[in-house]
Phi, psi and omega in degrees: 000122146311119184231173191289011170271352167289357186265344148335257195335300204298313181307325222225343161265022151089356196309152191244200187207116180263153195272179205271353163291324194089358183260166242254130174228313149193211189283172169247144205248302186216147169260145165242143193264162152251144238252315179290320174256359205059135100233147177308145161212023165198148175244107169262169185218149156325019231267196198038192174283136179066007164087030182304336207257126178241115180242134175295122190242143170284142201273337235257128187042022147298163189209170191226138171226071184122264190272309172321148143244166181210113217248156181257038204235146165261150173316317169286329178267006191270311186295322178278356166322147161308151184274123195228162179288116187272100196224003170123351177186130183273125164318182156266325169295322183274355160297316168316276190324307161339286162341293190267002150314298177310320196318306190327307182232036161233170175239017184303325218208098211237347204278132141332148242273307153001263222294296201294353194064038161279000179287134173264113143262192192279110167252155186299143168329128179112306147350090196314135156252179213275130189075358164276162223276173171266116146301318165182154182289276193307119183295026177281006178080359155300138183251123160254162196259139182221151185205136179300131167253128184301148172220135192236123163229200188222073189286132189266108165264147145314101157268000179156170197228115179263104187275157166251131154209161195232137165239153186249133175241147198253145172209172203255135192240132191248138180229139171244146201217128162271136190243169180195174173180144214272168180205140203267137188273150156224138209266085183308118133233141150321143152272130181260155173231125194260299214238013181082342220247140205067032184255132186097019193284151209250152182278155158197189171260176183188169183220165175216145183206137183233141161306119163222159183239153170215150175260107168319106179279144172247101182276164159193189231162117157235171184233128204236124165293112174288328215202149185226102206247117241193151176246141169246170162229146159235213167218139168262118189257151208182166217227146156204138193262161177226136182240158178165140162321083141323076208266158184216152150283148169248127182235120171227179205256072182284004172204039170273129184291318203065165171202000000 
């Protein structure tokens, strides 16, 4: 069981808050009392990115380890509490609502609306009422003052995805090749008569015949890999300003008379 001597530690050392699993759920932010015995009965903690998000966790079968607490809760259902104000003190309707959200989905918190003491009554001025936060355990009349600090970081997401793909595309390839090809000369010699001989030769036709050639383009197509082509990254580094809300406490005397 937690008590107030255990709300020092938590406030002022930096203490986390672990899940009913041992994993890690965020900081610890403000404690809350319950009005009937003074004892802690609720914690909020930090969640979402950079601890933006502060969720009400029940103190009721928590335990304390060092700094730590280790809560009787899973981490995913501590993040989906209802969102309630942490501004120093719980209603008795946004305290209900709460309840049953855990009861709901835990077997941690099993007591009726009754057992838990959510009927409130009206106490005098001056008075702890029910959910207000603890400030510091010791009755010196000391406050502490706590104020949100931005914290900026950087997370790596999927921004978008590229593919390679190859399509075949046709285009006109013009080439010129010399070609050639025979053609018929015809070629005159005289003849000298030396010696008589083809002298008396009787006329007739006679025929002759030559062979000619040429050269023919010839096309064909072959596919040869030319080229290799691979996606790389690189990283472009670059500024982006963030602007958010801060909250701080103030603390003054709004009913001090003075003398």
């Amino acid at each position: 069981m937690i008590t107030q001597k255990n709300v020092d530690d938590m406030l002022s050392r930096g203490g986390k808050v672990y899940d009913s699993a041992g994993d890690k759920v965020g900081s610890i932010g403000q404690v809350y009392l319950d009005d009937e015995n003074n004892t802690p009965s609720w914690v909020t903690v930090h969640t979402g990115l950079f601890g933006t998000s502060e969720s009400f966790v029940p103190l009721e079968g928590a335990r304390m380890d060092g700094n730590d607490i280790h809560v009787a809760h899973a981490k995913d259902h501590i993040k989906d509490a209802p969102r309630v104000e942490a501004d120093g003190s719980l209603d008795p309707a946004e305290e209900n609502r709460l309840y049953e959200y855990y009861a709901a989905g835990s077997d941690a918190d099993r007591r009726t609306p009754t057992e838990r003491g959510v009927a409130r009554e009206e106490h005098n001025e001056g008075d702890l009422r029910a959910g207000d936060r603890v400030a510091n355990p010791q009755d010196d009349g000391s406050m502490i003052r706590s104020e949100e600090r931005l914290v900026v970081g950087t997370e790596t997401r999927e921004a978008g995805r590229v593919r390679l793909r190859k399509h075949v595309v046709t285009e006109n390839v013009t080439k010129t090749v010399p070609v050639s090809h025979e053609e018929v000369v015809i070629e005159r010699e005289p003849i000298t008569e030396t010696d008589g001989a083809g002298q008396n030769r009787d006329l007739g036709t006679g025929e002759q015949e030559v062979i000619l050639h040429e050269d023919q383009v010839v096309v064909d197509k072959e596919t040869v890999p030319v080229e290799e082509v691979k996606l790389g990254t690189r990283t472009v580094t670059g500024e982006e300003t963030v602007t958010e809300q801060v909250r701080k406490e103030e603390i003054d005397t709004p009913d001090h008379s003075g003398h």
